[in-house]
C-alpha positions in Angstrom: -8.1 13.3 -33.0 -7.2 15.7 -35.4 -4.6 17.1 -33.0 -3.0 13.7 -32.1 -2.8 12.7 -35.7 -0.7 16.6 -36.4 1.5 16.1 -33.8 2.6 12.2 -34.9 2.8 13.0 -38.2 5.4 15.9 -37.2 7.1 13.6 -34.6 7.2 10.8 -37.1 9.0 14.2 -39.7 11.4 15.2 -36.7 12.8 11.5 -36.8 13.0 11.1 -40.9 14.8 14.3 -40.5 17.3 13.6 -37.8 18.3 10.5 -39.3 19.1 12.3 -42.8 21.2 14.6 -41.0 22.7 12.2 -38.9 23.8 10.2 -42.2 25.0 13.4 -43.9 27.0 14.1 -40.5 29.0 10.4 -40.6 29.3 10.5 -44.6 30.5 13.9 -44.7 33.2 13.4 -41.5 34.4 9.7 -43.6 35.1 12.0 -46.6 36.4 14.2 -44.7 39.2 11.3 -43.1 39.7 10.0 -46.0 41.2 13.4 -47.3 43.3 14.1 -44.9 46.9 14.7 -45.8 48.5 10.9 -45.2 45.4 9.1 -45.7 45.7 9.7 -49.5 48.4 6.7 -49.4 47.0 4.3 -47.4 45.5 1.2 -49.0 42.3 0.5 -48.0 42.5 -2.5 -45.8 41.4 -5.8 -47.9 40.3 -8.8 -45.8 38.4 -11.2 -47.9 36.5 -8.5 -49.9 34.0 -10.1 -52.6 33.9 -6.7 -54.0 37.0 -6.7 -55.9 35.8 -9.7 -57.7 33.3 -7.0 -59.8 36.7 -5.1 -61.1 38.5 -6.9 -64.0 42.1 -7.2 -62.3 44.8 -10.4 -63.5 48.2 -10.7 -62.5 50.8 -12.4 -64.3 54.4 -13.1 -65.1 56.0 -11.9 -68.0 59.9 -12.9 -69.2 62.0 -10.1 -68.8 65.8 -9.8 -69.5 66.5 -9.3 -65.7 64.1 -12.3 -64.9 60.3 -12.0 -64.8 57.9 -9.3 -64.8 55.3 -8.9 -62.4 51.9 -7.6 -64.6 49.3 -6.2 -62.8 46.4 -5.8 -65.6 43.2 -3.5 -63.7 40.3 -2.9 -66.5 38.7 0.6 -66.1 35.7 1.1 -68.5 37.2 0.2 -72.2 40.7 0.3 -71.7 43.4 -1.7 -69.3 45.8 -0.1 -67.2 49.2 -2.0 -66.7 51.8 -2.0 -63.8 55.0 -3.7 -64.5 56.9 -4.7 -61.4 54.7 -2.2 -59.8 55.3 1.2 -61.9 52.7 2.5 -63.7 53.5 1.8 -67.5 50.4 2.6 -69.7 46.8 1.5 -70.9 46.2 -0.8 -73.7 42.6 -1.6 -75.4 41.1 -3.7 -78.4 40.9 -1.5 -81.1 37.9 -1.3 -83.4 39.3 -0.2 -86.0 41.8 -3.1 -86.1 39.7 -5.9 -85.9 39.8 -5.8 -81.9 43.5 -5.9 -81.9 45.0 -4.4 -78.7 46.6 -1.2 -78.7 48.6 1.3 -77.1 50.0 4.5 -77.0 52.4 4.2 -74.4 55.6 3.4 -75.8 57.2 1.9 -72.6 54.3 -1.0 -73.0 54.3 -1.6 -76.6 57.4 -4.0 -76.5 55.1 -6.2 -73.4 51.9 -5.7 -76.2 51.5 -9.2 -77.6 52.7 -10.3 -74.3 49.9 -8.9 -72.4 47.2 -9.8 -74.8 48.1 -13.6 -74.7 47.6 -13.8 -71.3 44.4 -12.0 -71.2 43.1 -14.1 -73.9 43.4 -17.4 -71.9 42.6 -15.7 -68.3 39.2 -17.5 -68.1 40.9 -20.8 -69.2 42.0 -23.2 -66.5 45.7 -22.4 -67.6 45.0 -18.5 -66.7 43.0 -19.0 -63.5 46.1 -18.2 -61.6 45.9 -14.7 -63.4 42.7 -13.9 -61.7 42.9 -15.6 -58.4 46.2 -13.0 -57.6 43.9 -10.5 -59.3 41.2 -10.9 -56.8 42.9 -12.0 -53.8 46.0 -9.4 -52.4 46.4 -12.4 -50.0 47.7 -14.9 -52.8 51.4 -14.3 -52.8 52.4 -16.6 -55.5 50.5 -19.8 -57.4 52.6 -22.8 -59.2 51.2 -26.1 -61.1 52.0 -28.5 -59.1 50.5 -30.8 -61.7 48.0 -30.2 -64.6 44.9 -30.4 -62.3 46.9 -29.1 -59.3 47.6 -25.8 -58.5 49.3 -25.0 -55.4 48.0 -21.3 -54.1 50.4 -20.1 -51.4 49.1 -17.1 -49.4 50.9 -14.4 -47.0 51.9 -15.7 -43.6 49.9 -13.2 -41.8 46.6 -14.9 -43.4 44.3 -17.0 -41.5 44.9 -20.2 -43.6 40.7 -21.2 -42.2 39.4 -18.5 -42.5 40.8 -17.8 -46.2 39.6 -21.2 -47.2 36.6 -20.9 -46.3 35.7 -17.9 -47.6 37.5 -19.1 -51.1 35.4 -22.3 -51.0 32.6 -20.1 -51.0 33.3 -17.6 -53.5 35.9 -19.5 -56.2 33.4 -20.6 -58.3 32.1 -16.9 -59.1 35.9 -16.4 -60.7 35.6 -19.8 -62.9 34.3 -19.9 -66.9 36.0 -23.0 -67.3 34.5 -27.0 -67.2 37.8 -29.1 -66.6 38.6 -30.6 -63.1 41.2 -28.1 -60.9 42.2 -28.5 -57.5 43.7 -26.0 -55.7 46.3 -26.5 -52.7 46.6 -23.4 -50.2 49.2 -22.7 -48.1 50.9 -21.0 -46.0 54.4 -19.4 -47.7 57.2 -21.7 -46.1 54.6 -24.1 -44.0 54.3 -27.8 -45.1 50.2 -28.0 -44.0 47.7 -27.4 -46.5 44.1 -27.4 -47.2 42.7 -28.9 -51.0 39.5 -26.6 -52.0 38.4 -28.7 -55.6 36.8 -26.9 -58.6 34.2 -28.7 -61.1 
């Protein structure tokens, strides 16, 4: 008895240890890929991914002498990095030492500053809630008021218009801190059908 209880105890030690290896073996050849020169580059495919809506990340338009400024704002621990019209252009944070004012180094994004912080401030707001739906979705190509409880979200061609609704139905209200009535109107860019997804 003895025996039998050795010998399933080691056969039950052989399996714990195969499957750590085997583990080890696929996360060490994903690294591996992922490191390979090229792959460095690539974006990481994005279909739907609740993930990103853990990461701070609002997208807004800024005037601009030539026109508007695309601001992509991405949060990494205390401090904010900006794109403008996708080129890295600095990080900006609240400052303690200024009564939470935001601050900068970077001298390219101090004139965008006050800018910046204004929009952040009302992100959560129902005005800002275009901010972070283009911050969460890479799908969302562009959002307009349509009226001041509608806002029309037009999405990428290439999107499954059902399948994006769906999911945005189900996961929208994670992205809202505001009570007031919104409905949003997704579309296709250059496609007259629509579907209405509404919001409190």
């Amino acid at each position: 008895m003895k025996e039998i209880k050795n010998i399933y105890l080691n056969g039950r030690t052989k399996v714990i240890i195969i499957g750590a290896i085997t583990v080890f073996a696929l996360t060490s050849a994903y690294l591996l890929n992922r490191r390979k020169p090229g792959n460095e580059n690539k974006p990481i495919p994005k279909i739907f991914n609740k993930d990103n809506l853990i990461m701070e990340r609002y997208v807004f338009s800024l005037p601009g002498d030539d026109g508007g400024i695309e601001a992509v704002v991405e949060q990494g621990g205390e401090c904010y990095a900006v794109h403008l019209n996708g080129k890295y252009t600095g990080s900006m944070w609240q400052d303690e030492n200024k009564s939470l004012q935001w601050n900068t180094h970077d001298s390219e994004l101090k004139p965008y500053l006050w800018e910046l912080a204004s929009n952040l401030s009302q992100a959560f707001s129902r005005k800002g809630f275009p901010s972070i739906l283009k911050g969460s979705y890479s799908e969302i190509i562009a959002t307009n008021w349509k009226t001041s409880e509608t806002l029309e979200v037009v999405i990428s061609p290439e999107t499954d218009i059902e399948v994006f609704c769906t999911f945005l139905k189900d996961e929208v209200l994670n992205l809202v801190d505001f009570e007031e009535h919104l409905d949003l109107m997704i579309k296709k860019e250059n496609d007259s059908y629509f579907v209405l997804a509404g919001i409190n």
